[in-house]
C-alpha positions as CSV (number, residue, x, y, z in Angstrom):
1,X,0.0,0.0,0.0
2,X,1.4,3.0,-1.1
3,X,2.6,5.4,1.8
4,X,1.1,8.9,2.4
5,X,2.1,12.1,4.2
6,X,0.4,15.3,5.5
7,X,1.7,18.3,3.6
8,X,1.5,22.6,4.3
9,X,0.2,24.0,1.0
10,X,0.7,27.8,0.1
11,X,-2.0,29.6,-0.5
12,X,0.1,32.1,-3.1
13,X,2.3,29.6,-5.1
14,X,0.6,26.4,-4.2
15,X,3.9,25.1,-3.2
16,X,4.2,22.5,-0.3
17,X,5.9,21.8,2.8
18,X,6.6,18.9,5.5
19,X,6.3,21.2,7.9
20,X,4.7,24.2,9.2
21,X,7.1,27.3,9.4
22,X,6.0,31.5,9.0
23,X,7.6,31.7,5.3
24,X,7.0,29.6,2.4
25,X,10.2,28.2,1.7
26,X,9.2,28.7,-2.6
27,X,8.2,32.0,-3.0
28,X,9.1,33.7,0.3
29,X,5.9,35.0,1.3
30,X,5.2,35.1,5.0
31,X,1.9,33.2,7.2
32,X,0.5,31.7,3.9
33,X,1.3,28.0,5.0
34,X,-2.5,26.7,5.6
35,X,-3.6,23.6,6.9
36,X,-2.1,19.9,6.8
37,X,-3.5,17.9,3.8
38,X,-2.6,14.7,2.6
39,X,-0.1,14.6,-0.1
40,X,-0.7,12.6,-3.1
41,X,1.1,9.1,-3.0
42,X,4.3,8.5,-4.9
43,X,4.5,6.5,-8.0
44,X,6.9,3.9,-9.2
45,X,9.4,5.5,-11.2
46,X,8.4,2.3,-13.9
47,X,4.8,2.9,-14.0
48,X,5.3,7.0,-14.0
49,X,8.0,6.4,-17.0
50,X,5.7,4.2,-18.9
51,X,2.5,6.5,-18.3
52,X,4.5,9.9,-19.6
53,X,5.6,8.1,-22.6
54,X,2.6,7.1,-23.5
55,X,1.3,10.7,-23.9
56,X,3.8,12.3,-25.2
57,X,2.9,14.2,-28.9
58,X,4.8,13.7,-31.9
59,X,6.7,16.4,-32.5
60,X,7.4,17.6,-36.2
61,X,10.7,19.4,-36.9
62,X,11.3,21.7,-40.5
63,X,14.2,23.5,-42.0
64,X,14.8,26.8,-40.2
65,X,15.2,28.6,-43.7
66,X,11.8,27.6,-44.7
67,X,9.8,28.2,-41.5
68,X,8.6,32.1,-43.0
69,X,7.8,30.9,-46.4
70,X,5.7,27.8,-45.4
71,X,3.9,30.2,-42.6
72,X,3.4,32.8,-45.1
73,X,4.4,35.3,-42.8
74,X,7.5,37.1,-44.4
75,X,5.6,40.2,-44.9
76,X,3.7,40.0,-41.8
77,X,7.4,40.1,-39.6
78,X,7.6,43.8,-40.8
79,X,7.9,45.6,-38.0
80,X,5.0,47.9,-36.9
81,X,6.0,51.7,-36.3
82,X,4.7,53.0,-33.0
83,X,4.3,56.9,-34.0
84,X,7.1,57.6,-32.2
85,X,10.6,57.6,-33.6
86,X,12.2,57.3,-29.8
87,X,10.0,54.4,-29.0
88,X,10.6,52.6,-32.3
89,X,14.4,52.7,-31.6
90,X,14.6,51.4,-28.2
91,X,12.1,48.5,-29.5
92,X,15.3,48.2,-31.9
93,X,13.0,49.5,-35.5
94,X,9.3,49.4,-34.1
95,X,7.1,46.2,-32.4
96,X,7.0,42.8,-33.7
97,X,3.7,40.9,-34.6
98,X,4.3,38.1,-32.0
99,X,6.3,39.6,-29.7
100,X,5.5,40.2,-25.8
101,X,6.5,43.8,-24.3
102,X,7.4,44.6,-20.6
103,X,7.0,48.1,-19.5
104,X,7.6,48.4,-16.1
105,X,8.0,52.0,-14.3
106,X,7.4,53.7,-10.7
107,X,3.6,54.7,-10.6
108,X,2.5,58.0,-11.9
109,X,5.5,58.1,-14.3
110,X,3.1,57.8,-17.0
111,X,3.4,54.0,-17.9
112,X,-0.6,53.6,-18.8
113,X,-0.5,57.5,-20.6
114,X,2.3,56.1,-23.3
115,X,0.7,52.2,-24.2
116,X,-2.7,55.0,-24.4
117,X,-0.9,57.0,-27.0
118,X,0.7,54.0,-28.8
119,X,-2.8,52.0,-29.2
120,X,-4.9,55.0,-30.5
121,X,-1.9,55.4,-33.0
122,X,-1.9,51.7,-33.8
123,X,-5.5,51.7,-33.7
124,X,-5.6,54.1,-36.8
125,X,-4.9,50.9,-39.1
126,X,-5.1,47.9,-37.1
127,X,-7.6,46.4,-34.3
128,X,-6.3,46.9,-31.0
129,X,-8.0,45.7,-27.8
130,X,-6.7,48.2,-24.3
131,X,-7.5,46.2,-21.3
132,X,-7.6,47.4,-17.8
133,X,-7.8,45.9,-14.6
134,X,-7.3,49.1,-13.1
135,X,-9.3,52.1,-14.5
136,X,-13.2,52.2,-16.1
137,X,-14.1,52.5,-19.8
138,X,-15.2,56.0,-18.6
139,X,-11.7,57.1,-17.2
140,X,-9.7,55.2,-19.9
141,X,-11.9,57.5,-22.3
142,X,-11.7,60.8,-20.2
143,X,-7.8,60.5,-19.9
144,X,-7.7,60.1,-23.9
145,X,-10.1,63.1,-24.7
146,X,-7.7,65.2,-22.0
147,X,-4.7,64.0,-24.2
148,X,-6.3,64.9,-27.5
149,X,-5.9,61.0,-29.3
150,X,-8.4,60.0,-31.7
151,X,-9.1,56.4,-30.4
152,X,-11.6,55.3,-33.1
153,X,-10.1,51.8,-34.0
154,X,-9.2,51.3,-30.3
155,X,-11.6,48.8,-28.2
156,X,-11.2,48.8,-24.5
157,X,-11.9,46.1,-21.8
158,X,-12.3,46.3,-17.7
159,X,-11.5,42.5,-16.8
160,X,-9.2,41.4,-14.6
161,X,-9.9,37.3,-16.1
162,X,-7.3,36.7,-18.4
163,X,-9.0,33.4,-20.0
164,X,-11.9,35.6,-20.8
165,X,-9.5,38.6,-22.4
166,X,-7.5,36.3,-24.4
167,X,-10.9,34.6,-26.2
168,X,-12.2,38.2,-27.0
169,X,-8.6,39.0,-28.8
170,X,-9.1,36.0,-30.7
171,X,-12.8,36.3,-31.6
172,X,-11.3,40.6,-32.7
173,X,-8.7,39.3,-34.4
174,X,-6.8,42.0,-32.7
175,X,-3.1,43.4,-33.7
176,X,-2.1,44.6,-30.7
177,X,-3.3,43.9,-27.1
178,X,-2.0,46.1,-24.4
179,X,-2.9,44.8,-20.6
180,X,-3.1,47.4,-17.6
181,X,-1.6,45.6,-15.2
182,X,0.0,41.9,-15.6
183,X,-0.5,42.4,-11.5
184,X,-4.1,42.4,-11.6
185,X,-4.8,39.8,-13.8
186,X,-5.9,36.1,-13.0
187,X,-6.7,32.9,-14.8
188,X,-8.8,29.9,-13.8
189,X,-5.3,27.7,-13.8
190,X,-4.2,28.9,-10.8
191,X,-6.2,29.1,-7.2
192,X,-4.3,32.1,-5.7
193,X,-5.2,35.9,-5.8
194,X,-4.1,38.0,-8.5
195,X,-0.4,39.3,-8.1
196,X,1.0,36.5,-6.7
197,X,3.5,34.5,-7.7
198,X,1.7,32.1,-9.1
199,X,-0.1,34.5,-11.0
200,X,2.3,36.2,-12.3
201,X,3.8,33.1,-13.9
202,X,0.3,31.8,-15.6
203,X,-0.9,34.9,-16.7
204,X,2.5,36.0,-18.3
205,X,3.4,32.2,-19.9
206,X,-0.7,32.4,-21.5
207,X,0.2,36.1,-22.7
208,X,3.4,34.4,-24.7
209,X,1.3,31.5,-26.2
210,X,-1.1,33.4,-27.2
211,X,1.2,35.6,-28.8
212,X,3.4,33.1,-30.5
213,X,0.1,31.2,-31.7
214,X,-2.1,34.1,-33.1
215,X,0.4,36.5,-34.2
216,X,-0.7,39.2,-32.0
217,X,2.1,42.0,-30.4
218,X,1.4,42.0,-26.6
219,X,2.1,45.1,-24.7
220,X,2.2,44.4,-20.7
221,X,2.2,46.9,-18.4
222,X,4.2,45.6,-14.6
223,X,4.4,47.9,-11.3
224,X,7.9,47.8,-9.6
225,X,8.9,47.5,-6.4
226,X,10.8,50.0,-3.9
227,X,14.2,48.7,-5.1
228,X,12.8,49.7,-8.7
229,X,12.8,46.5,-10.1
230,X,9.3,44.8,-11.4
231,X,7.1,43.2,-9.0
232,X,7.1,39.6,-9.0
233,X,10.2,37.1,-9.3
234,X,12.8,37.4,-12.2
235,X,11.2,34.8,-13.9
236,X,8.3,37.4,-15.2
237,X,11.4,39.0,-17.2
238,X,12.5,36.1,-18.7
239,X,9.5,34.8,-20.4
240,X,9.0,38.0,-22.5
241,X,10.6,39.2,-25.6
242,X,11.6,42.8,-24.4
243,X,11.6,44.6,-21.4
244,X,11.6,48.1,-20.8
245,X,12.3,50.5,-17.9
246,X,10.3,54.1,-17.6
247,X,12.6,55.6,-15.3
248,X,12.8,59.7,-14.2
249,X,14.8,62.1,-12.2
250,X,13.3,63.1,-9.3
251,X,11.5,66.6,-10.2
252,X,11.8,66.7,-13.8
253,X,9.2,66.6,-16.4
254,X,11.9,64.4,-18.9
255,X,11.4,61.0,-19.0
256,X,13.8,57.7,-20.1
257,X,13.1,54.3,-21.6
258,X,15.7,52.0,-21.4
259,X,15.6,48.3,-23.0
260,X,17.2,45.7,-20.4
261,X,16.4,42.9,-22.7
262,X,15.5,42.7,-26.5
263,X,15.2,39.7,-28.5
264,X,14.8,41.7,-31.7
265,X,17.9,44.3,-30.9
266,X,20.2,45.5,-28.7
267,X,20.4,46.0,-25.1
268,X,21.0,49.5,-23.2
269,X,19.4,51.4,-25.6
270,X,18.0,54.7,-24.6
271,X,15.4,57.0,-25.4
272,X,14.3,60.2,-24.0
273,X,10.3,61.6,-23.3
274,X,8.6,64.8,-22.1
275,X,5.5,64.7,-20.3
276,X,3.3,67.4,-21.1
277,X,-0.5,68.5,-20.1
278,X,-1.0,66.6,-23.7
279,X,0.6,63.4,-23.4
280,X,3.8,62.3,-23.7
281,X,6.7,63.5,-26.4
282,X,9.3,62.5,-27.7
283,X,12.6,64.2,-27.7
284,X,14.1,64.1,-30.6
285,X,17.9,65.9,-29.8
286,X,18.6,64.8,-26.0
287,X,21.6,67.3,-26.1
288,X,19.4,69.8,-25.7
289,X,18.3,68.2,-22.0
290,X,22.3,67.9,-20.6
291,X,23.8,70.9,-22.3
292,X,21.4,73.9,-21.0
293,X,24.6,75.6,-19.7
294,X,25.5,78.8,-18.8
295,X,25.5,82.2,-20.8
296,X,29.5,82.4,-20.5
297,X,31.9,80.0,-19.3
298,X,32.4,79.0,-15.9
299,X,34.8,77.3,-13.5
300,X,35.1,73.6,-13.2
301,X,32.7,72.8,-16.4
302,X,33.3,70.8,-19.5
303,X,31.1,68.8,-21.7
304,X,31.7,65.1,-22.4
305,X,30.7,62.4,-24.9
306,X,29.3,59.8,-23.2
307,X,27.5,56.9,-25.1
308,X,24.3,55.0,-24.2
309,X,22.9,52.4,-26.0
310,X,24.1,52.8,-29.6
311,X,23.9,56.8,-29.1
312,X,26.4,59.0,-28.7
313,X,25.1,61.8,-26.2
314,X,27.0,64.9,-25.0
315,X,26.8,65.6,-21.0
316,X,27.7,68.5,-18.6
317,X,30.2,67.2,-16.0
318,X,30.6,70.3,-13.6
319,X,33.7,69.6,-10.5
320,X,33.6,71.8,-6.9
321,X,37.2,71.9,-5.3
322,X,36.9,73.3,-1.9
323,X,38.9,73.7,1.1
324,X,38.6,71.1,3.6
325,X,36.9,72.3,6.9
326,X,36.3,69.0,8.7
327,X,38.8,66.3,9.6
328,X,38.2,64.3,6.8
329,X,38.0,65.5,2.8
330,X,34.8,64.3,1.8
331,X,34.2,63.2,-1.9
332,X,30.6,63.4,-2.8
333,X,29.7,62.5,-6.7
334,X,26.5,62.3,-8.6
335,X,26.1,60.1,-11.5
336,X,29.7,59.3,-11.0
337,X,31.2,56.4,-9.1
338,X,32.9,57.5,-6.4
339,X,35.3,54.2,-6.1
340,X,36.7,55.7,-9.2
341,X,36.6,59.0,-8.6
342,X,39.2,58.4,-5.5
343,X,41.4,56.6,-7.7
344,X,41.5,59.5,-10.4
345,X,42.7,61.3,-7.6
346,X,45.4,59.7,-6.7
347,X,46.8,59.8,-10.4
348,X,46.5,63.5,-10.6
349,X,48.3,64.1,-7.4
350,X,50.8,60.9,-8.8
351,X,51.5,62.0,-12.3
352,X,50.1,65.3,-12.8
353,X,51.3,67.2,-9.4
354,X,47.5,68.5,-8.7
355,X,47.4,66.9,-4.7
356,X,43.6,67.3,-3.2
357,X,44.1,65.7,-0.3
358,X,43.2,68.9,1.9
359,X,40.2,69.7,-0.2
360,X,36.6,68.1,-0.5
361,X,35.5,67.6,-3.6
362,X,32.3,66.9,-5.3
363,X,31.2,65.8,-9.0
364,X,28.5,66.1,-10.8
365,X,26.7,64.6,-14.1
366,X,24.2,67.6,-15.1
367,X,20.5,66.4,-15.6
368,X,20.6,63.2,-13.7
369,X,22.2,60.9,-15.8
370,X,24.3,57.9,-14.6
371,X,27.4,57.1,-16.7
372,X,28.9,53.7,-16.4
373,X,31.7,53.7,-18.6
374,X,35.3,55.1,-17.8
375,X,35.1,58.0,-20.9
376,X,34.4,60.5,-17.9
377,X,37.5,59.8,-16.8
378,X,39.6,63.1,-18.4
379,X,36.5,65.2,-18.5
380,X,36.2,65.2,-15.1
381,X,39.9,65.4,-14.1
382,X,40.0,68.7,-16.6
383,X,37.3,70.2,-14.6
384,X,38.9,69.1,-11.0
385,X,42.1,71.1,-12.2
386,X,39.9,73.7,-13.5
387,X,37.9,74.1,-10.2
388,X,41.2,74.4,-8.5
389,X,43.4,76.5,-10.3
390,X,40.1,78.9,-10.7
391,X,40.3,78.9,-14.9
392,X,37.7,78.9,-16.8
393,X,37.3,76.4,-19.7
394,X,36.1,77.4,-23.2
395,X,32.3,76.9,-24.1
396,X,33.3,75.2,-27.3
397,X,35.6,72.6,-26.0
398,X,34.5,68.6,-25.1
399,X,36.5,66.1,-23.9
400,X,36.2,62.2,-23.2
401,X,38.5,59.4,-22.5
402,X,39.8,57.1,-19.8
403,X,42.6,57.6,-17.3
404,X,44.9,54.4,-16.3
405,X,46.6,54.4,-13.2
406,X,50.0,55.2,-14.8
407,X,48.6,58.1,-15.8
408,X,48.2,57.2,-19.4
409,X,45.2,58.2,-21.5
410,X,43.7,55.4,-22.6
411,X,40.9,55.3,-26.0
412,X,37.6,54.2,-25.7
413,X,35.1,52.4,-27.8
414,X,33.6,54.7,-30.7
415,X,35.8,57.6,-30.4
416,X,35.0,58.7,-34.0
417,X,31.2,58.5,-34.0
418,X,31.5,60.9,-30.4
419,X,34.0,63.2,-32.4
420,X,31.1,63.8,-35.2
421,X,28.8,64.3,-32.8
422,X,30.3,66.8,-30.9
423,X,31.4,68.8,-34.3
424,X,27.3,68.2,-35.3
425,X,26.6,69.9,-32.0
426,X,28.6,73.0,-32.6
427,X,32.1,72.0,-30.8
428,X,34.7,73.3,-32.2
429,X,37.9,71.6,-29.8
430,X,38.4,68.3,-28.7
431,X,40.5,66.7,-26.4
432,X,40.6,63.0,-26.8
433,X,43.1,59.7,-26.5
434,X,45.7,59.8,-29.1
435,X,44.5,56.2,-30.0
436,X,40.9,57.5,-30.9
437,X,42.5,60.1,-33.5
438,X,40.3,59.4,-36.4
439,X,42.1,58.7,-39.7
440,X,40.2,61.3,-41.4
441,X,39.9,64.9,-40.3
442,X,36.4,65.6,-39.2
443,X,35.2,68.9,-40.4
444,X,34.6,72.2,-38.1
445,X,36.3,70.2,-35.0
446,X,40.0,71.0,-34.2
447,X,41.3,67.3,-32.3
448,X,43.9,67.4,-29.8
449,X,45.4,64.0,-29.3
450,X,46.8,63.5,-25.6
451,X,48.7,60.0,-24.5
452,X,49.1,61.4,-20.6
453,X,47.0,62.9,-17.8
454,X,49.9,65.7,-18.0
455,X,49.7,66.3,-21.2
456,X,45.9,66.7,-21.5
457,X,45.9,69.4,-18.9
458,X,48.6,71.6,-20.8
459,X,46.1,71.3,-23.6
460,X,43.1,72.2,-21.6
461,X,44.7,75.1,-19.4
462,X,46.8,78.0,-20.3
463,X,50.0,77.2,-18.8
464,X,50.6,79.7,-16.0
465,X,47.8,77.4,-14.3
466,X,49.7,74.6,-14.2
């Protein structure tokens, strides 16, 4: 006879335990252990074996190269343009039929105001269905009349059951189905309450078939937590397609998209918003965001060219040097690492004479943008020598590239394509690695090649400052 057990189920991710305890030991979630049940008796391995090969469907295999042309769908696989050129970019060309989109953003950022304004543009020549567990017909349709959309081919849906949603996209034959939120949706598979693990992982894996099957682009909007990162386990990331970030700084109107993941292009890319009383738009030169400097030149200042994504993008790095009044210098950065900043200090007081150690000193990326790559490097050791020595440096100068601790100024990646843009943007000087010297002159920009922290500060300050 076989032999049975009593078991703790969990009432969010069904998962079970010998034993009662205040956490589920599968998803983590605390006092959702309920009461003992008898756990199903174990199989032999033989009869088990036997029974799963027994149903098991025959699986058909065809040559990769013919999978479009037998499906018919080589024209279909276009990719769709969203009405936005930013958007379209970060999706790496526009949305692909079949595909399943993650946007996931702090609430309020205006997640639920951009899908708005991308199905009443897609809804202009294709069905689209908006479902929302969240908000009426009547406020869906009072938030688009306040942004001004024309949402004629759009349909819209308050339902929260996903089996039923997914049967009236099929019955619409709709193009584009965006869902508002993947938190509060539920299907009949799964016994726990909407936004739970469980959940989370049924509604999300039906979204994907459906979209694989039908054809249909799937746009999924997912809260995040205090951390920032979406609600839910990681697992929710890696069953879609793409996933996108709507991130802000704090106070601004400007808003960034950045892809995280991106079967159909790359990774990292960036694009930049502005949320209006109408809606959101697109900003087509992000310069124009980082480089609202001032009038004349000022004291500890220079631009960079950074690059995010596959865009090269020119930043304001301003430097403070002050006299230490404390025991300790502090070193305070923004944007910046600070691990690295200390280190840049030690080479200038090393190899270029320029000692802070009885100074505090701050950094600071203008407009709230975080740079992880080591181009700041000689921009921001310019403006530390700047700041300093009291000089101001010209309006029309930018500088990149990274600083090894020898001293040596070392080239980074793209150094051409950041040259053009900075010449496209008005810059007339640039001080760069001698490596990244392009092989061509580029026109209106006068390129100053530097192989050592020294020598990059002769060229950036007038030498009674040095």
């Amino acid at each position: 006879m076989a032999r049975t057990s009593l078991v703790y189920r969990c009432a969010a991710c069904r998962g079970e335990s010998a034993k009662w305890q205040g956490q589920c030991p599968q998803c983590g979630e605390w006092n959702t252990l309920g009461a003992p049940s008898q756990a199903a008796p174990a199989r032999s391995a033989g009869r088990a074996s036997a029974r799963a090969k027994s149903l098991v469907a025959r699986v058909e295999a065809a040559p990769l190269s013919g999978q479009l042309a037998d499906a018919g769908a080589a024209a279909a696989m276009a990719r769709w343009s969203l009405g936005m050129g930013e958007l379209d970019r970060v999706l790496g060309g526009g949305l692909v039929p079949g595909s399943v989109t993650l946007l996931g953003g702090e609430p309020g950022i205006g997640k639920s105001t951009l899908l708005l304004q991308v199905a009443a543009q897609m809804g202009a020549s294709r069905p689209v269905l908006y479902v929302s567990g969240e908000e009426s017909g009547g406020q869906i349709a009072l938030r688009a009349r306040r942004l001004g959309l024309e949402t004629r081919g759009v349909e819209a849906a308050c339902e929260t059951d996903l089996d039923a949603i997914l049967e009236l996209a099929a019955e619409k034959g709709t193009a584009l189905l965006v869902v508002d939120s993947i938190q509060t949706m539920s299907v009949a598979a799964s016994e726990t309450s909407a936004g739970s693990v469980s959940q989370l992982r049924e509604c999300t894996a039906a979204l994907v078939r459906f979209a694989k099957s039908s054809g249909t682009a799937v746009l999924i909007i997912g809260h995040v937590t205090k951390e920032g990162a979406i609600a839910g386990p990681r697992l929710l990331e890696h069953l879609v397609d793409t996933v996108l970030y709507f991130e802000r700084d704090a106070g601004s109107r400007f808003r960034m998209v950045r892809a995280t993941k991106n079967r159909f292009g790359s990774v990292n890319e960036l694009s930049f918003f502005l949320m209006t009383e109408t809606g959101i738009r697109e900003v087509k030169n992000p310069a124009a965001i980082f480089l609202a400097r001032a009038p004349e030149p000022v004291v500890g200042s220079v631009v960079m060219v950074t690059r995010d994504g596959t865009r090269p993008l020119l930043v304001e790095v301003q430097a403070l040097v002050d006299r230490m009044r404390f025991g300790a210098p502090r070193r305070v950065t923004q944007g910046l690492d600070a691990g690295r900043l200390a280190m840049l200090l030690a080479v200038l007081n090393r190899h270029a004479g320029i000692s802070l150690q009885e100074h505090d000193v701050f950094a600071n990326v203008v407009g709230g943008l975080d740079i992880d790559e080591p181009a700041w490097d000689l921009p921001v050791a310019i403006a530390l020598a700047s700041s300093l020595r009291d000089v101001k440096l010209p309006a029309s100068l930018v500088v990149f590239g990274e600083v090894g601790l020898t001293g040596e100024v070392r080239p980074v990646t793209f150094g051409e394509e950041r040259i053009r843009e900075a010449a496209k943007q008005g810059f007339t000087t640039a001080i760069v690695p001698r490596d990244n010297l392009p092989r061509v002159p580029v026109p209106g920009i006068d390129v100053r090649p530097v192989a050592r922290i020294e020598e990059a500060l002769r060229a950036a300050l007038p030498r009674e400052a040095l």
